[in-house]
N, C-alpha and C positions, 0 to 999 in steps of 0.2 A: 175476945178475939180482936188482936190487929185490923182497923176498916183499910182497907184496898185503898193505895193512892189515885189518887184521879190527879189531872189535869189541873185541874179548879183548885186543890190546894196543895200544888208544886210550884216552888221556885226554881226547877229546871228538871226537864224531863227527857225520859227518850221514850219514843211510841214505836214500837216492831209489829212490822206488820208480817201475822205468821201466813196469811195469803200469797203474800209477797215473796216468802221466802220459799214454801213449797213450789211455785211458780216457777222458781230461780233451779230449784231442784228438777223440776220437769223439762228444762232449757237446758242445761248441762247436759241429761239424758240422752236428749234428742240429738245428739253429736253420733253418739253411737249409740243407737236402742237397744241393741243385741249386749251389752258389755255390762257387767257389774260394777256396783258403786260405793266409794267408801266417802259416805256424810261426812264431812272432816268437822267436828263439834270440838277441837281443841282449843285450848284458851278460853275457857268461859263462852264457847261458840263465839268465838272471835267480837268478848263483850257482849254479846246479846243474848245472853243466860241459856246456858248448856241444857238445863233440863224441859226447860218448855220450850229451848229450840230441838231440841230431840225427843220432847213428847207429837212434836206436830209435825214431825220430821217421818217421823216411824210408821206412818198409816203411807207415806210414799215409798218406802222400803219395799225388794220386792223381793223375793226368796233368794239367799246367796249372796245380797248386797249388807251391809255392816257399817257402824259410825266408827269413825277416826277420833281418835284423841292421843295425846302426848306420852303421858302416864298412868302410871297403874292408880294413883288416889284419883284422877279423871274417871277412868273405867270405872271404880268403885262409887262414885258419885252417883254414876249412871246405873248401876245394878242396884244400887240404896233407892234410888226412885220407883224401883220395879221394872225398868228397862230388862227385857229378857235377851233382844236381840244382839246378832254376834258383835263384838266390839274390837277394835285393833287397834294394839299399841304402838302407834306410830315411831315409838323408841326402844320399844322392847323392853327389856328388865335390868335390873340395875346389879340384882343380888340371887342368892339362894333361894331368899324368902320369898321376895318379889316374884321369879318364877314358880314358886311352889303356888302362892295365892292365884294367881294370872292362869295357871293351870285348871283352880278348883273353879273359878269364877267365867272359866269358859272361854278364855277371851284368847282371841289372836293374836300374836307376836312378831314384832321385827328382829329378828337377827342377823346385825350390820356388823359382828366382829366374832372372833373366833373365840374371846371370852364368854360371849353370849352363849354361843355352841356347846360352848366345855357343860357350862352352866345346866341347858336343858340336858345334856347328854347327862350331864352327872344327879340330876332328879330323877329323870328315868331309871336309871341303874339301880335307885335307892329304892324308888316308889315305884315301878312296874308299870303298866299301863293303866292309865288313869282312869278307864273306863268309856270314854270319848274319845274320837278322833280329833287332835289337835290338829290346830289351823294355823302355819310356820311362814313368814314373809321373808325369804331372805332380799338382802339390800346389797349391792354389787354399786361398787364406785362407777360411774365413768366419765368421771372428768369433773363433778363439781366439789369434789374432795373434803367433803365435810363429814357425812354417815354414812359407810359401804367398805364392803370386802374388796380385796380389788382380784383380779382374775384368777391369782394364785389359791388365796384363801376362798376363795368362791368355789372353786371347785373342788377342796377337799370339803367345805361346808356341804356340797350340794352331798356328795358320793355318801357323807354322813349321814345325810338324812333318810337317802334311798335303804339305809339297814335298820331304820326306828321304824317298826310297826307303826308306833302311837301315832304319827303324824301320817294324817288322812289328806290334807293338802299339801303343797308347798306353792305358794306364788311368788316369784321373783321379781322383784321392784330395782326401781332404781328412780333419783329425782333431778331435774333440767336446771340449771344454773341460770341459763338465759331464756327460757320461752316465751318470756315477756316481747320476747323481740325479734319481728317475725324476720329482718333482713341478717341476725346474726347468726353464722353457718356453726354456733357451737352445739344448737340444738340436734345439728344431723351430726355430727364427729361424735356425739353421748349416743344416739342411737346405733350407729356403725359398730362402737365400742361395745354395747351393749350383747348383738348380734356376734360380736367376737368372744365374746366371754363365753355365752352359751354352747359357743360351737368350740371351744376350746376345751371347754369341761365334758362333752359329747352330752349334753341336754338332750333327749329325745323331741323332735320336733312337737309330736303327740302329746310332752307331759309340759311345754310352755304357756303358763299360764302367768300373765305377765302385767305389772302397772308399773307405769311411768308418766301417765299425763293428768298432773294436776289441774287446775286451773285455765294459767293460759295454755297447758298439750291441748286441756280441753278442745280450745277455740281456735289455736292458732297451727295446729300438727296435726291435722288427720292421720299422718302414719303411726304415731304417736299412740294410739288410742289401746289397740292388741285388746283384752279381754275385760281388763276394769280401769274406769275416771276413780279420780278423785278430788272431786270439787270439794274445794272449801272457800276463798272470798269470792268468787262469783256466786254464791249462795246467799251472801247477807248485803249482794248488791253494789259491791267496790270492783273494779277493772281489776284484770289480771296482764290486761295490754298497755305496753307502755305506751304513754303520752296519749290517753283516751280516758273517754268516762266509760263507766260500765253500760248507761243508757242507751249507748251511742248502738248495742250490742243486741239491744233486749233485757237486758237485764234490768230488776225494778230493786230500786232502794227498799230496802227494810228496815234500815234505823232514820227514826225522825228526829234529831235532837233542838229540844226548846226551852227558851228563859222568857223572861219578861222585864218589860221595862220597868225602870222600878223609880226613876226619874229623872226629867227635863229641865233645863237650865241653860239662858243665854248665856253664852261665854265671848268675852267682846276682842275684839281682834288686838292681837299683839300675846296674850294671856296665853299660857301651858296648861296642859290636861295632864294629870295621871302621873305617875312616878315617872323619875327624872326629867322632871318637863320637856318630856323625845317630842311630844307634839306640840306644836304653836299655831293658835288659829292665825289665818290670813287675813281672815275678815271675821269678822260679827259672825258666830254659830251657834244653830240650835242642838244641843249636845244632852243625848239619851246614856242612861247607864243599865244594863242588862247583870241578870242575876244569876251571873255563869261567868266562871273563870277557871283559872288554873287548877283553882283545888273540885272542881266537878269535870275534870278532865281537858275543858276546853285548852288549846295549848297556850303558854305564855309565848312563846315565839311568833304566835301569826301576827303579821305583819298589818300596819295600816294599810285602810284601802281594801283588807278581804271584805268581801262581800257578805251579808246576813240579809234577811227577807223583814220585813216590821207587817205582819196582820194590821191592818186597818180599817176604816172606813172613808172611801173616797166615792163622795159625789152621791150617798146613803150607801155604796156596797160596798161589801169587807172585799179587798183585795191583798196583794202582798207587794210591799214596794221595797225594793231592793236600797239598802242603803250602806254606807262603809264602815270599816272600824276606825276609829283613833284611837291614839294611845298607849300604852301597852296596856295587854291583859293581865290581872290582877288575882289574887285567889279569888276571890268570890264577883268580882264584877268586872264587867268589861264595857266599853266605852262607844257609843258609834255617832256618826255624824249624822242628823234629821233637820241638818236647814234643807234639803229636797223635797223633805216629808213632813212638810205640816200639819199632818192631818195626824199624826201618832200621839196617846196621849198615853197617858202613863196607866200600866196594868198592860198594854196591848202584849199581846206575843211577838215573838222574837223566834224566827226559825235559822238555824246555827246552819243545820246539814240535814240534806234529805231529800222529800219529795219538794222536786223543783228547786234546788240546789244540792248539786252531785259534792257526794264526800271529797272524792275525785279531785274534784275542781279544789275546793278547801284543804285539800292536804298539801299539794301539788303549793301553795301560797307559801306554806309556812315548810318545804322542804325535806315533805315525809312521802307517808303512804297512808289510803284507807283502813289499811290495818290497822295501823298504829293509835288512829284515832281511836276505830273502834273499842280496840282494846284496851286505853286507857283512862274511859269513863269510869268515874268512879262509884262509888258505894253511895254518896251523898243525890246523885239525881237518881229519882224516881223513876220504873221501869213499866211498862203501860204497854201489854198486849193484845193484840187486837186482830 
């Protein structure tokens, strides 16, 4: 058998803390107690491994609430684990087959176009009632024009579903283009629109059962909220509000990512570090190299000067002293300046992003988003739950 990576013998790791992310799960809640919740575990749980973040996910689940994922091989991911809980395909089906599997496997579906419809309409016809009540998310445009019916097809979708037995729910979704941003009025013009669409198709007030606030609806749109959240990166501890850390929020980091120094060398002034000699010391520098780079996800784009943490000992106690990058990042190493830190010696840890440095802040450097980080750590660092 495979021994479990530790710490002790990785050259770059990330540590998730599943405390942390349950946490984050109970904070989301707490916006609306009364409302159901769709886990959103898509993307590899957004990098931080789908199944043991949806094994310690699932003891917070509470009857009627379900994980989010993209696709149907996601859902099956999760049902190969033993995962029984209800699961929603955030995109729905692609195909015949797609909805025929997605039917037997229990799982609930978006249908954002009239292809969709035809689709389940035309499995039913063949195969009769499946023996369970299906669970149908229709998705209704209003304004960020990417996935959704728009008013028209919405309400021949809806009058469809009102004559299929099989479908035991229908919950009508829709998703905010802006809610990152509490002063932009585009968030109420999708909601107004939303409210017109149901009253146009003559929705029964009784049968609106309705999501639309991810993330920042969560935090930042209380009217937003109606019957189910669906948090997903305030889950793993990234802001869903623009120009903030998620900390600032309550929210606690879940991904620790770390390398180690791997070594030090004076580099005397006038002298270039790193491909394309982009850096030149000024003066005389003590210059560290860390065992993380492009090819274990950290980005080649961030810039000199982001910040990283160096574990040390100062003064006999391990502290963490903040010091910058130089140079550009490389596949496997990346560069930082320690004339501030003398006290670092080679072997010390290296903390990238995480507790006591927000992804946030680290993404925001190099001109992304926490997500993006997240999700493009690779296969090569070591994954350490805790």
């Amino acid at each position: 058998m495979k021994a479990i990576p530790t710490a002790s013998d990785s050259r770059a790791w990330a540590t998730i803390d599943l405390k942390a992310l349950q946490g984050n799960l109970a904070r989301a809640r707490a916006f609306q107690p009364k409302a159901h919740v769709v886990a959103v575990v898509k993307a590899n749980a957004y990098g931080h491994g789908a199944l043991p973040v949806a094994h310690a996910l699932r003891a917070s689940l509470r009857e009627g609430d379900c994980f989010g994922v993209a696709s149907l091989d996601e859902a099956l991911e999760l049902r190969r684990s033993g995962l029984s809980e209800p699961i929603l395909l955030l995109e729905g089906v692609f195909d015949a087959q797609q909805q025929a599997v997605a039917i037997e496997q229990n799982c609930a579906f978006v249908i954002h176009s009239l292809f969709q419809l035809d689709l389940l309409q035309q499995h039913l016809a063949a195969q009769g009632h499946p023996g369970h009540p299906l669970s149908v998310w229709l998705k209704i445009d209003t304004g960020m024009h990417r996935l959704g019916l728009n008013a028209q097809d919405f309400a021949r979708a809806w009058q469809a579903l009102q004559g299929e037995t099989a479908v035991g729910k229908c919950v009508l979704m829709s998703h905010f283009a802006c809610a990152d941003d509490a002063d932009s009025n585009m968030t109420l013009r999708q909601l107004a629109e939303l409210e017109r669409c149901l009253d146009a198709a003559g929705v029964p007030v009784a049968q609106r059962e309705i999501s639309v606030a991810a993330s920042s609806g969560i935090q930042l749109w209380p009217q937003s909220h109606y019957q189910w959240l669906r948090p997903g990166i305030m889950l793993y501890g990234g802001t869903a509000v623009a120009g903030e850390n998620a900390i600032a929020r309550g929210i606690e980091p879940v991904m620790t990512l770390r390398a180690r120094l791997i070594s030090i060398k004076q580099v005397a002034a006038g002298e270039s570090i790193g491909y394309g000699a982009a850096y030149v010391c000024e003066q005389e520098q003590r210059i560290g190299v860390i065992s993380i780079g492009y090819g274990d996800g950290y980005p080649r784009r961030m810039p000199a000067g982001t910040p990283v943490l160096v574990k040390c000992r100062v003064d006999g106690q391990w502290c963490h002293v903040q010091v910058p990058l130089c140079g550009r990042v490389s596949m496997d190493m990346t560069m930082v300046d320690l004339t501030q830190c003398p006290q670092a010696r080679v072997g010390d840890e290296v903390l990238l992003w995480g507790e006591g440095l927000p992804a946030d802040e680290i993404a925001r450097r190099c001109g992304t988003i926490a997500y993006e980080l997240f999700c493009q750590i690779t296969p090569r660092v070591h994954f350490i739950y805790a």
